[in-house]
MIMIDO-498363 format. One record per residue (C-alpha): residue number from 0; residue in three letters; x, y, z. Coordinates in nm, 2 decimals, decimal comma. Last residue first. Layout:
BEGIN
SITE  seq  type      px      py      pz
SITE  NUM   ALA       X       Y       Z
...
***
This chain:
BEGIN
SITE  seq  type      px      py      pz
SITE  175   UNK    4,27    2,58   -1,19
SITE  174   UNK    4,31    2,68   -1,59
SITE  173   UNK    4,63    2,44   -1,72
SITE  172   UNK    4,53    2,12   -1,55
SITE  171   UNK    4,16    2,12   -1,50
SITE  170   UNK    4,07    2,34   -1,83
SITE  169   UNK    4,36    2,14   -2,04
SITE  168   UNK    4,17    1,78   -1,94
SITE  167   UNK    3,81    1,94   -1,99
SITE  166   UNK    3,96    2,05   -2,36
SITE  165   UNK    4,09    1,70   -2,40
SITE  164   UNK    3,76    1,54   -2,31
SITE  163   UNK    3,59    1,80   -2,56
SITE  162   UNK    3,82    1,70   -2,82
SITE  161   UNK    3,80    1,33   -2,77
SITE  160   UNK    3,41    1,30   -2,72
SITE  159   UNK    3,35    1,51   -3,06
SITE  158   UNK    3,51    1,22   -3,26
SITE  157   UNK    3,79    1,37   -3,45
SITE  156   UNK    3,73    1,51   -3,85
SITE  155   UNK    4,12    1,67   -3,87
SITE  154   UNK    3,99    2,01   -4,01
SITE  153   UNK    3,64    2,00   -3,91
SITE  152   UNK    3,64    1,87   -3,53
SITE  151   UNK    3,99    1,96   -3,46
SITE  150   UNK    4,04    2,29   -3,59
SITE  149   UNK    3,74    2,43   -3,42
SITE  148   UNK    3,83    2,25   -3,11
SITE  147   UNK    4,22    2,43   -3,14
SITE  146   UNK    4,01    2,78   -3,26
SITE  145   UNK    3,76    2,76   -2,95
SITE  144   UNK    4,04    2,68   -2,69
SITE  143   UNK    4,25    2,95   -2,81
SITE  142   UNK    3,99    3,17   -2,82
SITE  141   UNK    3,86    3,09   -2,45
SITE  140   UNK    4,23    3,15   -2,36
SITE  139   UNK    4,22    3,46   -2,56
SITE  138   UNK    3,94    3,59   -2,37
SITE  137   UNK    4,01    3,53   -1,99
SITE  136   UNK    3,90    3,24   -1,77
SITE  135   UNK    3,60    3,38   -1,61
SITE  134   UNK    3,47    3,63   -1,83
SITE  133   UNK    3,60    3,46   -2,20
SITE  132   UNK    3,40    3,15   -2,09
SITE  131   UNK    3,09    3,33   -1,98
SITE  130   UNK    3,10    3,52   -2,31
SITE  129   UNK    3,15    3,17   -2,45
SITE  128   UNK    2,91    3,01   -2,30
SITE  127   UNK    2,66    3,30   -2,39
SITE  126   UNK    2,75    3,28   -2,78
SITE  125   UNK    2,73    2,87   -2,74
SITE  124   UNK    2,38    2,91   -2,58
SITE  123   UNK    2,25    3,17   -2,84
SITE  122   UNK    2,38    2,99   -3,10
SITE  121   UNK    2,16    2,67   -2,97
SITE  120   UNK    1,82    2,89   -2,95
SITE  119   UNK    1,92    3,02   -3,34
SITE  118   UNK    1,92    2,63   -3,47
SITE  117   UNK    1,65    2,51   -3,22
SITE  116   UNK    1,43    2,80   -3,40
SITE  115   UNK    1,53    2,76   -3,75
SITE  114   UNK    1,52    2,37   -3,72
SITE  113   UNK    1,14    2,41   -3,61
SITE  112   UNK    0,97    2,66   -3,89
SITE  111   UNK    1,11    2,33   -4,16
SITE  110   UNK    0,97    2,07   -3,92
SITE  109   UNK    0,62    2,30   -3,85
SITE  108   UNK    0,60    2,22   -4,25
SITE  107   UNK    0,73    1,89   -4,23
SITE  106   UNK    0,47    1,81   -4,00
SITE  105   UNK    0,18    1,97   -4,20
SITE  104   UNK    0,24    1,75   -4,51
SITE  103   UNK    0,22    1,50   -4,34
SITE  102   UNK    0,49    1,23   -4,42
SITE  101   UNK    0,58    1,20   -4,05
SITE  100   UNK    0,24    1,19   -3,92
SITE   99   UNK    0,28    0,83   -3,73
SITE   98   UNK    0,64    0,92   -3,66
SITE   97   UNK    0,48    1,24   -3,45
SITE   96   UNK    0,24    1,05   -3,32
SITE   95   UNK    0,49    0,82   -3,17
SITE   94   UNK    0,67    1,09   -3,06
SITE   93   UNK    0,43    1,25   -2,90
SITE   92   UNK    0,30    0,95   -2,68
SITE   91   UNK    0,65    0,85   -2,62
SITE   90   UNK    0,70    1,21   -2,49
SITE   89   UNK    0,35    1,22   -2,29
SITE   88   UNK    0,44    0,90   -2,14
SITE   87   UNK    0,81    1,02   -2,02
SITE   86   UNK    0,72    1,35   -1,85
SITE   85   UNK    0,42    1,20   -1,68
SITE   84   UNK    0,68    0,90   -1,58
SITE   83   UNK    0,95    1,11   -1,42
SITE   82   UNK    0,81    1,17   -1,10
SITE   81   UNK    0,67    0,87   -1,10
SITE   80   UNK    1,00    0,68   -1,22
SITE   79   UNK    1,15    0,85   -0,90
SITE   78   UNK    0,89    0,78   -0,65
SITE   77   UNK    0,91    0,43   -0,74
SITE   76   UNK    1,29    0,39   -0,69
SITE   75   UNK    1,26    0,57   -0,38
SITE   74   UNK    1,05    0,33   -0,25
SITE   73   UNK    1,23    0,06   -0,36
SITE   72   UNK    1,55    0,16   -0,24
SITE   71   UNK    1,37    0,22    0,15
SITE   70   UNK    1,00    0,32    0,10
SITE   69   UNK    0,89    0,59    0,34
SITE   68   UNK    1,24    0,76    0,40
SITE   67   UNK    1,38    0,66    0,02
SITE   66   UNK    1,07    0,78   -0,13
SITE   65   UNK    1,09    1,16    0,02
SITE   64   UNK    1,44    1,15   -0,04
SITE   63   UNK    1,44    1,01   -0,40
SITE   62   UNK    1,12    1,24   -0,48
SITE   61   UNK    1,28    1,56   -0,30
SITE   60   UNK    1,57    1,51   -0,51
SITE   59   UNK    1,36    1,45   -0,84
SITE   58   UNK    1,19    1,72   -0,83
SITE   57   UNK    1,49    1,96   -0,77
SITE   56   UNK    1,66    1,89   -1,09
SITE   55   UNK    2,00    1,89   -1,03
SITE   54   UNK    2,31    2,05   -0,86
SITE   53   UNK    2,23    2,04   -0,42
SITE   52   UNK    2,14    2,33   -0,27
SITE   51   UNK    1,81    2,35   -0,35
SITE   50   UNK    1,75    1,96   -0,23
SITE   49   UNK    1,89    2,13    0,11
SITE   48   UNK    1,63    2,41    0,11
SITE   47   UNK    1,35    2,18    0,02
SITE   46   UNK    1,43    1,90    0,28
SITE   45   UNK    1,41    2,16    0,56
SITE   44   UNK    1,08    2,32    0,41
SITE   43   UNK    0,95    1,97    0,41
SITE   42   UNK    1,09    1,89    0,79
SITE   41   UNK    0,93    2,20    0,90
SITE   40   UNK    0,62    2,17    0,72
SITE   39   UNK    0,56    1,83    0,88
SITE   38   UNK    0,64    1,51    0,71
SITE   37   UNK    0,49    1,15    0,60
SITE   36   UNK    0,13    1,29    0,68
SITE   35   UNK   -0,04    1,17    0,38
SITE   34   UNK   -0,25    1,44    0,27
SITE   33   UNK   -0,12    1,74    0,40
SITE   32   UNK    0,25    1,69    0,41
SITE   31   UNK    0,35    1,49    0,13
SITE   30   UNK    0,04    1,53   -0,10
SITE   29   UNK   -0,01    1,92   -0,02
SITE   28   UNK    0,38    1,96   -0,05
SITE   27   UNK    0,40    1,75   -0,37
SITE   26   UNK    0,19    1,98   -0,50
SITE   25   UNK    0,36    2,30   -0,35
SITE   24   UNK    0,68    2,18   -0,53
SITE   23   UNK    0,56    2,11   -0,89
SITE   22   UNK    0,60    2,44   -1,00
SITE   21   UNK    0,94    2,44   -0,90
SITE   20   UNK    1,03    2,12   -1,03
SITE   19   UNK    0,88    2,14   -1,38
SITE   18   UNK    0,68    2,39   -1,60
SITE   17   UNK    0,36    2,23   -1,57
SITE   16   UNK    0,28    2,03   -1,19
SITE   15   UNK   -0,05    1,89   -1,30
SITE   14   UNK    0,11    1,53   -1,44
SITE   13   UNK    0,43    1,57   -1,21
SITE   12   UNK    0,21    1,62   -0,92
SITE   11   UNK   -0,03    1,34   -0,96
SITE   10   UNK    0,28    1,10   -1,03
SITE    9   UNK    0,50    1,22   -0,70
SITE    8   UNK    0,18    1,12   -0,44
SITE    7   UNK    0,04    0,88   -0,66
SITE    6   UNK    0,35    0,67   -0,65
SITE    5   UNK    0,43    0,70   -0,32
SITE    4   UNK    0,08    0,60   -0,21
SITE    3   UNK    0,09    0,32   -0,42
SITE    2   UNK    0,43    0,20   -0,26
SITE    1   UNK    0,29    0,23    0,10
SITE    0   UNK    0,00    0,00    0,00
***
């Protein structure tokens, strides 16, 4: 019984909770605190604050936790998977109807307004890495890094993995 509730109580949330973690938090609040009684306020706002200040997404932290402390491995295992399982349907869903529709007409047209999009949203990302980059560990350092991986990938055709391996390996040897 213990494992149903800890599935509804991290699946209802991820299906209502839109936009993610932090949107989600008050729902799993209401089901963790309110309705099932596994914590007070207290220990949930405890929780919260150090799932914030650990690196990844908070929904899942407070779903291992939560799980782990009602559940043991399994419980935690199941609170994971429904916190991740809304997510994961609706994508399969999608996709699937997406493959369905694939000679549509109408898909390749929202395909060919897409690839702009993703295309300008991932320049943006590289331009603001590397203004980060260029902040932090100087600008011709960042050049020098960009030009060698440039070089690299298109002039000597090496596997992505190698050169951005050896560009973590010159940041944590030649940078710290």
């Amino acid at each position: 019984m213990i494992y149903w509730q800890i599935f509804l109580a991290f699946f209802i949330p991820g299906i209502l909770g839109y936009g993610g973690g932090p949107s989600s938090i008050p729902l799993v609040e209401a089901e963790v605190v309110d309705r099932y009684h596994w914590m007070t306020s207290r220990e949930f706002s405890e929780m919260l604050a150090i799932a914030n200040a650990l690196p990844g997404p908070i929904a899942t932290k407070m779903a291992g936790y939560i799980g782990y402390m009602q559940g043991g491995i399994l419980g935690m295992l199941i609170a994971l998977f429904a916190t991740i399982a809304p997510s994961l349907l609706l994508m399969i869903v999608l996709l699937s109807l997406l493959l369905r529709h694939k000679d549509s007409p109408r898909v390749k047209k929202m395909g060919v307004f897409v690839r702009p999009a993703i295309a300008v949203l991932i320049g943006i990302l590289a331009f603001e890495f590397a203004f980060e980059s260029a902040e932090k560990i100087g600008g011709w350092k960042t050049l020098f890094l960009a030009v060698v991986s440039f070089y690299l990938l298109e002039k000597k055709k090496i596997h992505p993995l190698y050169v951005i391996t050896g560009a973590l390996l010159y940041g944590a040897f030649f940078l710290s």
